[in-house]
C-alpha positions in Angstrom: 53.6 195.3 202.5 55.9 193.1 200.9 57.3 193.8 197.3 57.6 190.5 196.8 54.1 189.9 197.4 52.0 192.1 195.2 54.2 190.6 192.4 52.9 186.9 193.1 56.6 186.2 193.4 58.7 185.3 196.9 60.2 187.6 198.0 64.6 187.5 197.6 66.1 185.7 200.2 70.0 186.0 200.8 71.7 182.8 200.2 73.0 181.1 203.6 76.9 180.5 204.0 76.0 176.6 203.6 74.4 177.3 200.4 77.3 179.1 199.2 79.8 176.4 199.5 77.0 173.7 198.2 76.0 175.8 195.2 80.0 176.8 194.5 81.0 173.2 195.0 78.1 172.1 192.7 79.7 174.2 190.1 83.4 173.5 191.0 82.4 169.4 190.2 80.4 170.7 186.8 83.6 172.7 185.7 86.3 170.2 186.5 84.2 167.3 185.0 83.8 169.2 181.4 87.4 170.4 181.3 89.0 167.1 181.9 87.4 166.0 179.0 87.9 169.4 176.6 91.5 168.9 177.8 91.2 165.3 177.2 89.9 166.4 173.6 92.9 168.8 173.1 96.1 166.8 173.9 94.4 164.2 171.5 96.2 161.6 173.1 99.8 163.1 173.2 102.1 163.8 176.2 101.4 167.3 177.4 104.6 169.5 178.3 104.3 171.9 181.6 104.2 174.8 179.5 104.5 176.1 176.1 102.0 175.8 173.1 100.2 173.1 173.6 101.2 172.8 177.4 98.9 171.8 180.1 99.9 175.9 181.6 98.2 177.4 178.6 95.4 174.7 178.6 94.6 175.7 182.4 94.8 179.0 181.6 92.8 179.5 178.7 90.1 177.1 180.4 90.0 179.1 184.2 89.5 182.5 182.0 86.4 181.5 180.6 85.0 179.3 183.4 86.0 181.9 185.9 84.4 184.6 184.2 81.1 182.7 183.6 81.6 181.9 187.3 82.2 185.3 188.6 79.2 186.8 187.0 76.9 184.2 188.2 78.4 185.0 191.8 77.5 188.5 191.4 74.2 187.9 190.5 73.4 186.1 192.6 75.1 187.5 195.5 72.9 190.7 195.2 70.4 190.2 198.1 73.4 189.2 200.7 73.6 191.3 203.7 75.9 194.6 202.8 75.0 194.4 199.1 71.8 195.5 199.4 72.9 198.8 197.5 73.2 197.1 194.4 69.4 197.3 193.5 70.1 201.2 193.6 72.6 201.3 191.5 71.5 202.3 187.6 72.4 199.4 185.6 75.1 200.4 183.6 76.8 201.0 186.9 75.6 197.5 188.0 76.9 195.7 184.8 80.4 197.5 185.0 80.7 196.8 188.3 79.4 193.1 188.0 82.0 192.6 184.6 84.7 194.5 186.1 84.5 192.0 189.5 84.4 189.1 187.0 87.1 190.5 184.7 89.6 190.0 187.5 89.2 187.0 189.2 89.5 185.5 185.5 92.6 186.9 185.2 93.6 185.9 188.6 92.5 182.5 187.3 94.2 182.4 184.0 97.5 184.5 185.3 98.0 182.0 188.4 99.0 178.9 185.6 102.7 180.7 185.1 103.6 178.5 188.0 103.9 176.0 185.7 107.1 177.7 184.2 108.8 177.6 186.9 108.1 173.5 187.7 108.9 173.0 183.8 112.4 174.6 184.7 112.8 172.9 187.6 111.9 169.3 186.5 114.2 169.8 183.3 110.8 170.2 180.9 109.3 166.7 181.5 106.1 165.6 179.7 102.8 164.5 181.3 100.9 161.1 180.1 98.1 162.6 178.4 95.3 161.7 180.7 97.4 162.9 183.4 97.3 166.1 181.7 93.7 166.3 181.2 92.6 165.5 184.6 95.6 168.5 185.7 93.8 171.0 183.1 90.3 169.8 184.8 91.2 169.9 188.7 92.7 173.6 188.2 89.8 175.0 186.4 87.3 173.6 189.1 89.8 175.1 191.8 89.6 178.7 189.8 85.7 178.3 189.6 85.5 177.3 193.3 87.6 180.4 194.7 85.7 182.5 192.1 82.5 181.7 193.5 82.9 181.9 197.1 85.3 185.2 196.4 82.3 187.2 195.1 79.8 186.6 197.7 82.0 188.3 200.4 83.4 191.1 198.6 84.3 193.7 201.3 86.3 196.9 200.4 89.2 195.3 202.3 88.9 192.2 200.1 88.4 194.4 196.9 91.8 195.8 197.2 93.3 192.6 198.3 92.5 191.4 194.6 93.6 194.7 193.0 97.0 194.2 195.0 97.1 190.2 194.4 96.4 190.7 190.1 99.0 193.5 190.1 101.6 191.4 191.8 100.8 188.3 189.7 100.8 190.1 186.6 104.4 191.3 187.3 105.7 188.1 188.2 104.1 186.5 185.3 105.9 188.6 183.4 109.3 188.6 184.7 109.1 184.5 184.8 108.1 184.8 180.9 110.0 187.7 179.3 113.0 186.7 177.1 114.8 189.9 177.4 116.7 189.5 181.1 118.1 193.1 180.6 114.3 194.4 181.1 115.1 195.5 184.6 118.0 198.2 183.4 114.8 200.1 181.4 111.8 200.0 183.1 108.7 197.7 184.2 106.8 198.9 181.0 109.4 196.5 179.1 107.6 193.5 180.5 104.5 194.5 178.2 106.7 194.7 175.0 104.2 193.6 172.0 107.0 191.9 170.7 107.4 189.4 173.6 104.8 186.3 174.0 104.2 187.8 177.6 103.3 191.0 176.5 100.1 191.5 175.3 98.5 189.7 178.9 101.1 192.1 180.9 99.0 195.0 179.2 95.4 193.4 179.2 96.2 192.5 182.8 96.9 196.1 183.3 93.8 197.1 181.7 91.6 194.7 184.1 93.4 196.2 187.1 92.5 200.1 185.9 88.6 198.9 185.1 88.8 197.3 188.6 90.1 200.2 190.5 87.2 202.1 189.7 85.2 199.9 190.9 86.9 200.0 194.0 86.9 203.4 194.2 82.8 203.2 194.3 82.8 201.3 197.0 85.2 203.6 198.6 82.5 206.3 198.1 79.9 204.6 199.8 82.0 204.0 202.7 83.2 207.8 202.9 79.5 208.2 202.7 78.1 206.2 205.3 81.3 207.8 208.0 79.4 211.1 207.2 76.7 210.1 208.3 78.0 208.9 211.0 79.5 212.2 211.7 83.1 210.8 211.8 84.0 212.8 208.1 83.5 216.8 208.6 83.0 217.2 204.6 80.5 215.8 202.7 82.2 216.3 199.3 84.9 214.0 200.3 83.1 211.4 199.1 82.8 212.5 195.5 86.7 213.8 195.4 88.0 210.8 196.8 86.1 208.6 194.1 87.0 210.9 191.5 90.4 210.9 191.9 90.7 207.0 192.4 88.3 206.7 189.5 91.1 209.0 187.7 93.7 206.8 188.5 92.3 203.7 187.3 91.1 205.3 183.7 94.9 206.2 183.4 95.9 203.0 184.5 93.8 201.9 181.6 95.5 204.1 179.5 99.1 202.6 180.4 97.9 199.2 179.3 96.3 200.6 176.2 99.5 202.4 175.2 102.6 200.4 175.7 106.2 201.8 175.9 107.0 200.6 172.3 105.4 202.9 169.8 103.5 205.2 172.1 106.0 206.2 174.5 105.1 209.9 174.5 101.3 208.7 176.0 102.4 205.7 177.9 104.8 208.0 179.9 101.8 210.2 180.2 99.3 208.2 181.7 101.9 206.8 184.1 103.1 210.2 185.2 99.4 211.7 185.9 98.3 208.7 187.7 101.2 209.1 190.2 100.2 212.8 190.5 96.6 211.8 191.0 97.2 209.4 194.1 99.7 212.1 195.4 97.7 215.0 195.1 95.0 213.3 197.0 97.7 212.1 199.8 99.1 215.7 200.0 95.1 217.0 200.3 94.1 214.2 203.0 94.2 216.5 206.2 91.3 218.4 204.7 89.7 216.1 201.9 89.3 213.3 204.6 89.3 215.5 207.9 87.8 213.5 210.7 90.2 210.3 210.6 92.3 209.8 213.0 95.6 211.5 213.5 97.4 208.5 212.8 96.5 207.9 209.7 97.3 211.7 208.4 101.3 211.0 210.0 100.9 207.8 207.9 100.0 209.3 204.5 102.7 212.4 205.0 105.6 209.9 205.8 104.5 208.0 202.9 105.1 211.5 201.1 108.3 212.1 202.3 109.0 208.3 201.1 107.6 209.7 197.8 110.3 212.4 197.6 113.1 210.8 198.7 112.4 208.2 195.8 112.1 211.3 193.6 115.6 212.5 194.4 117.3 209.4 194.4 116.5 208.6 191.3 116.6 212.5 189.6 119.2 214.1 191.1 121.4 211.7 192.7 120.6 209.2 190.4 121.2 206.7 192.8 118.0 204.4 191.9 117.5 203.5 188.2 114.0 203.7 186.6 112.6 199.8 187.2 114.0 200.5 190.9 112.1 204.0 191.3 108.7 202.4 189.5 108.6 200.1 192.5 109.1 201.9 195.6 106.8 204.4 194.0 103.9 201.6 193.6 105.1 199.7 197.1 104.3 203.0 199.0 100.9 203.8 197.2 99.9 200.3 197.5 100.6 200.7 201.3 99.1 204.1 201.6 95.6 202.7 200.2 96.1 199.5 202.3 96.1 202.2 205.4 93.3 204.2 204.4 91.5 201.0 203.8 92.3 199.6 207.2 91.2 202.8 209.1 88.2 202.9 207.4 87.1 199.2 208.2 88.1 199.6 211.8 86.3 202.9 212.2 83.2 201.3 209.9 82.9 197.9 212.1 83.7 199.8 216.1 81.8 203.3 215.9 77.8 202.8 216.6 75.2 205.2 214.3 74.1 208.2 216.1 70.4 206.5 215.3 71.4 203.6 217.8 73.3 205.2 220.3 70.0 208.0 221.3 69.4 209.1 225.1 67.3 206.7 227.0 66.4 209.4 229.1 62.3 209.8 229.4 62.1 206.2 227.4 59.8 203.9 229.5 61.0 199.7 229.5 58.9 197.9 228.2 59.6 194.9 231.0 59.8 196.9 234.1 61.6 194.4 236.2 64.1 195.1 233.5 64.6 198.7 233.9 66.0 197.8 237.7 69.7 197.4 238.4 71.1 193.7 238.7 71.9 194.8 242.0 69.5 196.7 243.4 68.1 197.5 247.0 64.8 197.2 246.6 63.8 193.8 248.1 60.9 192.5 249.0 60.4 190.5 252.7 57.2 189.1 253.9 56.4 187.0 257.0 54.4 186.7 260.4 56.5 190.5 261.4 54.9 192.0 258.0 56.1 193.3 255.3 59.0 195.1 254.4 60.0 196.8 251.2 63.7 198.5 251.2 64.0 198.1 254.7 61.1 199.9 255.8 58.4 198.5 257.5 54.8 199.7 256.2 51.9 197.7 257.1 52.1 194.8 260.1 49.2 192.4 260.9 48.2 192.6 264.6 49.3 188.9 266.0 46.7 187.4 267.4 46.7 185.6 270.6 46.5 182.0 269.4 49.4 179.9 269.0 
């Protein structure tokens, strides 16, 4: 019996791939028509610069925030009944609404982070300013791009694409920061200088920071039901891998949270802290792999102990040989955990999307066709031949009609 039914409601349909794009282009038009004229509203008829204060940057910016995070949770929502998501309506809800905010939470900042392009065309162009409608319509065009991508991002959130956005608002973040920082001597301390309160970059290098850590736990529950669904499969020996592997992602991403939380300046002590146990968590679940995630292929466990060796080479060049400075050290260190995660993810699409559940792949010994013709071979001998010599069946002859004697 349908749910959907006894409720005197239809029942939940998944949206088709056509009425994605309609409904996110519907939005995309909505979005760029009302910030064209709040940006319109905002420049109050003056030239617009590329960026800085009042700059069309910071205009597009604040504007894709918002819109992408109204955006991001409608996506959500209404993705829910698409095939693969079905385990949202299992989740308990606080799970669903972190999960639903945290999803959001980045592709704003994706959104609002992506704008620092515009630094580098003020720059270039020798900081030219924009006729004021020009501007506006700018302002209104990018936000309806951000709310577009947003959109069609959430309805296909895989675990590969997940991490792509964890990698993609990392690697923005830094660059937004190193285009924006004043202090061009940052990269003889450390990365943590880029979130420096006292620079106009640094409060969104550490909220960005903050949205990345909230996300990766996310990610690491979807990691969990994959683990979970190989076990089943019987391709993961240990059932408990599940749980440690999400805990210790889940881990890293709460400290990440705490390295945002706590900048360098002021709260070195726990900034160094965080930073220093989050490394430790990712490697103490690399150096535990063979046995915590026994059953993958060999390939991957060669993968994750070169990436080790890569680990401690890094460590000595920059303790005892003190070849690599600190800024150099922070990213090899992130390069080859980024990598290592991208591998694990990889081998556990491939082994998700080519290895068929035991429950599909049973004997079909003693199971009677139902079509019998379709139970023969293609190519089989059994034939049938009929005519005035009788009939035949396999090439033996087993019943022939007497010929008479007329012509």
């Amino acid at each position: 019996m349908d749910v959907g039914s006894t409720s005197g409601r239809a029942p939940a349909v998944p949206v088709s791939p056509v009425g994605v794009e309609t409904e996110a282009a519907v939005v995309a038009a909505a979005v760029t028509v009302v910030g064209t004229l709040a940006a319109a509203v905002f420049f109050d008829g003056s030239p617009a610069p590329l960026w800085g204060g009042n700059s069309i940057g910071a205009a597009t910016a604040a504007a894709a925030f918002g819109a992408g995070l109204v955006a991001g949770l409608m996506g959500y929502w209404r993705s829910r009944y698409q095939p693969g998501h079905d385990y949202r309506q299992m989740l308990p809800t606080w799970r669903l609404i972190l999960d639903g905010l945290s999803v959001a939470l980045v592709h704003a900042v994706i959104a609002a982070t992506a704008p620092v392009g515009y630094l580098l065309l003020q720059r270039s162009f020798g900081d030219p300013s924009i006729h004021p409608a020009a501007a506006a319509m700018i302002v209104g065009f990018g936000c309806g791009l951000a709310v577009y991508w947003t959109y069609t991002s959430v309805f296909a959130l895989t675990i590969g694409r997940l991490y792509g956005l964890f990698v993609v608002l990392v690697m923005l973040n830094v660059v937004a920061g190193m285009a924006s920082v004043q202090d061009h001597t940052w990269w003889q301390h450390n990365f943590s200088r880029l979130g420096d309160p006292s620079e106009r970059s640094g409060e969104l290098f550490n909220v960005t920071l903050v949205a990345a850590g909230i996300f990766l736990t996310t990610f690491a529950s979807h990691l969990q039901r994959e683990l979970q669904r190989l076990h089943e499969r019987h391709l993961l020996q240990h059932a408990w891998s599940a749980g440690l592997t999400f805990a210790s992602i889940t881990a890293s991403g709460v400290l990440l949270v705490g390295v945002g939380v706590f900048p360098s300046h002021g709260r070195g002590l726990l900034h160094i802290s965080c930073a220093v146990a989050m490394t430790i968590s990712f490697a103490s679940l690399m150096i535990l792999s063979p046995v915590v995630l026994a059953g993958l292929p060999v390939c991957f466990h060669v993968g994750t102990y070169g990436s080790l060796a890569a680990l401690i080479a890094c460590t000595v060049l920059v303790g005892p040989v003190r070849y690599l400075n600190l800024t150099a050290y922070e990213l090899c260190t992130s390069v080859i955990i980024f990598c290592w995660i991208a591998l694990l993810v990889r081998f556990l699409d491939a082994l998700g999307s080519t290895v068929t559940p035991p429950a599909a792949a049973g004997s079909t010994q003693g199971v009677r066709p139902a079509d019998p013709a379709a139970a023969r071979p293609a190519a089989s001998a059994d034939l049938t031949v009929t005519g005035r010599s009788g009939i035949l069946r396999g090439g033996a002859e087993f019943s022939r009609t007497p010929r008479s004697g007329r012509r």
